[in-house]
C-alpha positions in Angstrom: 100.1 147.7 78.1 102.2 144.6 77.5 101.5 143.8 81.1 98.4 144.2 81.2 97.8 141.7 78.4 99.7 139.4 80.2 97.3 139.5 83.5 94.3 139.5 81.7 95.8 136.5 79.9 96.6 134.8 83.5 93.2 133.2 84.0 93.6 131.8 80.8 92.0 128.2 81.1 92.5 127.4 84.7 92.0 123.8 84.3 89.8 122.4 81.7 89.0 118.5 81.1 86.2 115.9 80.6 85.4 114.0 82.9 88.4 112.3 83.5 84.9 100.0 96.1 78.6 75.7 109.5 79.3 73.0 112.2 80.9 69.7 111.5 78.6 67.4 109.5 77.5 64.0 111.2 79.6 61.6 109.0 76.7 59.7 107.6 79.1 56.6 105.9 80.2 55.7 109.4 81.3 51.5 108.7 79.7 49.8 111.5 81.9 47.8 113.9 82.2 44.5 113.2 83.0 43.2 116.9 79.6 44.7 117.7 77.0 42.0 118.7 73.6 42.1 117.7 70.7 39.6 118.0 71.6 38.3 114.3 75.1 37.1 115.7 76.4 33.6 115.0 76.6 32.0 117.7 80.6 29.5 118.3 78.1 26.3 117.7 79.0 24.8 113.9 75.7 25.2 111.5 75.5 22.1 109.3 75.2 22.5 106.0 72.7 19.8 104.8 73.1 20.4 101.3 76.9 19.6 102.2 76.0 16.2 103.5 73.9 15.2 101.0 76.9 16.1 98.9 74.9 18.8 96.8 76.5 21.9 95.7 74.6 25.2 97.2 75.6 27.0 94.0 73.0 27.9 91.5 72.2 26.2 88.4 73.1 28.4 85.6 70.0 27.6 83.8 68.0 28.8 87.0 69.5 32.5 87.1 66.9 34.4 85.9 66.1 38.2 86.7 63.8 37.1 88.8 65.8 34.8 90.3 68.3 37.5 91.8 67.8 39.4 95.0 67.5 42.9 94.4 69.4 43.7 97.7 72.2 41.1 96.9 73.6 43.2 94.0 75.7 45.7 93.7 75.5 49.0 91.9 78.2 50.3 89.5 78.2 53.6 89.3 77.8 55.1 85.1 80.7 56.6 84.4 78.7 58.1 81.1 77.4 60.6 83.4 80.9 62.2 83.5 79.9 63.6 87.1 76.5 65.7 86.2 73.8 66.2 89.0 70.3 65.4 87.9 67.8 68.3 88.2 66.5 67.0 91.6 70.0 67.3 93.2 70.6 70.9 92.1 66.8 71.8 92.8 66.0 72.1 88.9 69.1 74.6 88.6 71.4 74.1 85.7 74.8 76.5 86.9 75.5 79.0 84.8 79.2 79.9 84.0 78.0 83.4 82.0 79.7 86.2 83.6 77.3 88.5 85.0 79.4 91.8 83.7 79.8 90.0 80.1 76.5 89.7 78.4 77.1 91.0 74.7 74.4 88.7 73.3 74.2 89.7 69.4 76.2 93.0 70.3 79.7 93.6 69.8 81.5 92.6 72.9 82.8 95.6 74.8 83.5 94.4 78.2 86.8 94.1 80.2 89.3 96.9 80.7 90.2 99.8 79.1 92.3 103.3 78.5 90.5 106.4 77.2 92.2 109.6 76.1 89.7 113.1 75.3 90.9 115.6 73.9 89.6 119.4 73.6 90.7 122.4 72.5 89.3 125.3 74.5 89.5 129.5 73.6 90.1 130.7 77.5 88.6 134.2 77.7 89.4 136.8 80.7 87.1 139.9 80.7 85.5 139.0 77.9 88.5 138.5 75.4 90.1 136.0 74.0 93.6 134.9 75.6 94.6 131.9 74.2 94.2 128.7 72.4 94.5 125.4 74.6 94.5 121.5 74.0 93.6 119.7 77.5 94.3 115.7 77.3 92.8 113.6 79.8 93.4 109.9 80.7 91.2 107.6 81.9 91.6 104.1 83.3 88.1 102.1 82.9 86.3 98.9 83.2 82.8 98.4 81.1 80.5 96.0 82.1 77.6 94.9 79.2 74.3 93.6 79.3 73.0 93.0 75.4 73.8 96.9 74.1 73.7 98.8 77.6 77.2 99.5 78.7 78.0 100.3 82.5 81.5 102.2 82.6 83.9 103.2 86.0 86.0 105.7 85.0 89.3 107.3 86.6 91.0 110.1 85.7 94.3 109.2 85.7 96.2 112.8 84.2 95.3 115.7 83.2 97.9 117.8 80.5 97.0 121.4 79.5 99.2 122.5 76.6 98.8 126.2 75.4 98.6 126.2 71.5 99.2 130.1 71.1 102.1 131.1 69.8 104.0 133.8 72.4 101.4 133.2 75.3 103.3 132.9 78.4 100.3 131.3 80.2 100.9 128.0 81.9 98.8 126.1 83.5 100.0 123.0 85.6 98.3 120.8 86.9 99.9 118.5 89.9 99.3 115.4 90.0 97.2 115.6 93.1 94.7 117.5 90.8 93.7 113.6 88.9 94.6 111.1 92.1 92.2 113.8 94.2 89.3 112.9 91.4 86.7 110.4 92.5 85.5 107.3 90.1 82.7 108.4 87.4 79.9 105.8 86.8 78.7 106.4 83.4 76.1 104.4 80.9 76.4 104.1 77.3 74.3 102.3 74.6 75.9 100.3 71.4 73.9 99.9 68.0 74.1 96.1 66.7 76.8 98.2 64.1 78.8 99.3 66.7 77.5 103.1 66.6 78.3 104.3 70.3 76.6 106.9 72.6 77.2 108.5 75.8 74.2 110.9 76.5 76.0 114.5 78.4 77.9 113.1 81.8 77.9 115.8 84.5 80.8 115.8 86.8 80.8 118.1 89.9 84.5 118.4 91.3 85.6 118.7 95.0 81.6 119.1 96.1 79.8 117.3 97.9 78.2 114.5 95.9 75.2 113.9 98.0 73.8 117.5 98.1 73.6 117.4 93.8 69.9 117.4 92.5 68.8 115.0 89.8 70.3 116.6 87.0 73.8 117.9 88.3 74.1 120.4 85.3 71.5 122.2 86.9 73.8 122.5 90.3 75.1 126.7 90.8 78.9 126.2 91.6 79.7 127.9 95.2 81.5 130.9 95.2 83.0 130.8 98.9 85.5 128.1 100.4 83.3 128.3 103.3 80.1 126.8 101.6 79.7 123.7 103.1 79.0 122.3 100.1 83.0 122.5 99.2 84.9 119.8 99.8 89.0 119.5 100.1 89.4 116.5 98.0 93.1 117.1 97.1 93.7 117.4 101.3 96.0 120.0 101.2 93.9 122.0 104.3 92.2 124.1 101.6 88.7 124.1 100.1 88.7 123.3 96.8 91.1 121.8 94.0 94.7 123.1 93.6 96.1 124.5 90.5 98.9 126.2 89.4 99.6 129.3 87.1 102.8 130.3 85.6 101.9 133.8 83.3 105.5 134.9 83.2 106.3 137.1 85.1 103.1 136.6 87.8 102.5 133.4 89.4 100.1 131.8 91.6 98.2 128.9 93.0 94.6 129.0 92.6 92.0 126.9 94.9 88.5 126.0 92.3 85.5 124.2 92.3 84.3 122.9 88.6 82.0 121.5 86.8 82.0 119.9 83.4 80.3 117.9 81.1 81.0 115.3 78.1 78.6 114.0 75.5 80.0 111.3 73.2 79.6 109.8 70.1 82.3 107.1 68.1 82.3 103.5 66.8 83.3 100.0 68.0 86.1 99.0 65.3 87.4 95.6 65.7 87.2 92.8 68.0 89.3 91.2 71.0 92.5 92.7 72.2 92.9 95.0 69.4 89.5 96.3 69.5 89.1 100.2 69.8 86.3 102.6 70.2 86.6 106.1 69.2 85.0 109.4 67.8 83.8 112.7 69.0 83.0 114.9 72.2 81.4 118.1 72.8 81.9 119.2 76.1 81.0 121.9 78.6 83.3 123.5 81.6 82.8 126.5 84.2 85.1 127.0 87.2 84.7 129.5 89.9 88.4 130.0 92.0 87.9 129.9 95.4 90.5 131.4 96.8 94.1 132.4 95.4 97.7 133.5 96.3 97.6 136.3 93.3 94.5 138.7 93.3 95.2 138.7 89.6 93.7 135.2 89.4 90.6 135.8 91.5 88.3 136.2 88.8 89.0 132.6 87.0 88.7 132.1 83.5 86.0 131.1 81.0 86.8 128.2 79.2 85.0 127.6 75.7 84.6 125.1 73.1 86.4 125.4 69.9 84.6 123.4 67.6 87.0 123.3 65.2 89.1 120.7 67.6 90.0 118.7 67.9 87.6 117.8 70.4 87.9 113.8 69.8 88.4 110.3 72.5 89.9 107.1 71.8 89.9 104.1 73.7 91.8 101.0 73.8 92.1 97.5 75.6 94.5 97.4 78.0 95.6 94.0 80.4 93.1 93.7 83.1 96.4 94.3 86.1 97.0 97.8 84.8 96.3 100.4 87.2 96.5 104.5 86.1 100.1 103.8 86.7 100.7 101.4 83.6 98.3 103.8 81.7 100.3 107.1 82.3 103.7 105.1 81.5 101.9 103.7 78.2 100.1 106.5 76.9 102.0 107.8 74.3 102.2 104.3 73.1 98.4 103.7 73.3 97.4 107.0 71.7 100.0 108.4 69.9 100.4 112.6 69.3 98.1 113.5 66.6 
């Protein structure tokens, strides 16, 4: 009997987390050669100055300068150096350049742009035949970049790891997820709004894994996940020569690797605390998640698991600036740091 708790307890949660690319110019200022000869070239003969003889000076009487007096073509401009180097509005064609980052544009908002890590967290009842197996907490991290225009927020998101800890005391269930489960994952677009008090929103976010992207309808949560790796709307996005995403199970004494499609959902709510490099965001997630196990090394495992909310939680995500070089690398080797254990 003890077994047989065990196998039903296999499927537990098979993997359950949010959603965790002019020709040379004629040189204009050419100096004219002064050995050239043109019709205006003085001749060798001597030119007699007659005011010279007369013993007249050819320089002008001061009292005879006058504005009027001076030759326009005789003088020399100095350039203003007031104008510290600006072009007038008929050299730039009327445009004044603008230095505003395009992705930056907060306005009255609070500014949320740049980089950032995100950690969800939910807890999840796994059921296999209809009862309950176990408790789990599945933490997901996410390496992101927002980009803001007044309080409309444009997120990519990568998964970067994904942790399933079982929470039941005396459960031998395991699930592990390699690392080849998160690097496989493709970048998630997402929009969110801001209030002008820094109430957050993200409205549900559908994310189909290891299909085909461009066969989803409209409204991905309507999508029926295949049941067959042969559908050729499976994709192998881990590339380990099988359809689907690989997972392992550890249940004691039974074992297996599973193949799954999945699809899941995340619907967030927080607040924008703060400002500059120690700005966060944070707050609440409900969140869906079916997965249908394509193919498996234990028949035990065949049927997958259904993975449900526990409202109870926690069921939270927090978010935090991070320095713009930082890839999912420097996240996963500061996440405990940026978000540590509850």
């Amino acid at each position: 009997m003890k077994k047989a708790s065990v196998l039903f307890c296999a499927l537990l949660f098979i993997v359950s987390c949010g959603d965790e690319s002019t020709g040379p110019q004629t040189d204009t200022n050419t100096v004219p050669d002064e050995s050239a000869v043109t019709d205006d070239t003085v001749t060798d003969e001597a030119v007699v100055d007659e005011d010279a003889a007369t013993g007249e000076s050819d320089l002008p009487d001061e009292s005879d300068l006058s504005d009027d007096a001076v030759d326009p073509s005789d003088q020399t401009i100095i350039p203003d150096d007031t104008t510290d180097g600006l072009l007038s509005d008929e050299e730039t064609d009327g445009e004044v350049p603008d230095d505003t980052d395009p992705d930056c544009q907060p306005g009255a908002y609070p500014e949320v742009c740049g980089d950032w890590a995100q950690q969800m967290i939910f807890t999840a009842t796994a059921k296999v035949a209809g009862f309950d197996a176990a408790t789990a907490e599945i933490r997901t991290l996410f390496r992101m970049t927002q980009r803001q225009q007044g309080g409309h927020i444009l997120v990519d998101s990568k998964i970067c790891h994904i942790v399933i800890e079982n929470k039941t005391a005396l459960n031998p269930i395991k699930i592990l997820m390699p690392q080849s489960f998160a690097d496989a994952l493709i970048m998630l677009h997402k929009e969110a709004d801001i209030e002008l008090d820094g109430t957050y929103y993200q409205a549900p976010y559908w994310e189909l894994r290891s299909i085909k992207q461009s066969i989803l309808p409209a409204d991905p949560g309507t999508y029926e996940l295949p049941t067959e790796p042969t559908d050729p709307d499976v994709e192998d996005w881990d590339n380990d020569s099988i359809p689907g995403l690989r997972v392992n199970v550890n249940a004691g004494l039974s074992n297996g690797v599973t193949h799954i499609v999945e699809k899941s959902s995340s619907e967030l709510w927080g607040t924008v605390k703060g400002t500059g490099e120690t700005q966060t965001i944070d707050g609440t997630v409900h969140w869906t998640d079916k997965q249908v196990v394509l193919s498996t090394d234990n028949v035990l495992f065949k049927g997958g698991a259904q993975n449900v909310i526990k409202e109870e939680g926690p069921n939270i995500w927090r978010q935090k600036c991070i320095p713009a070089n930082w890839t999912c690398t420097e996240v996963m080797a500061n996440g405990d740091t940026l978000f540590p254990p509850l």
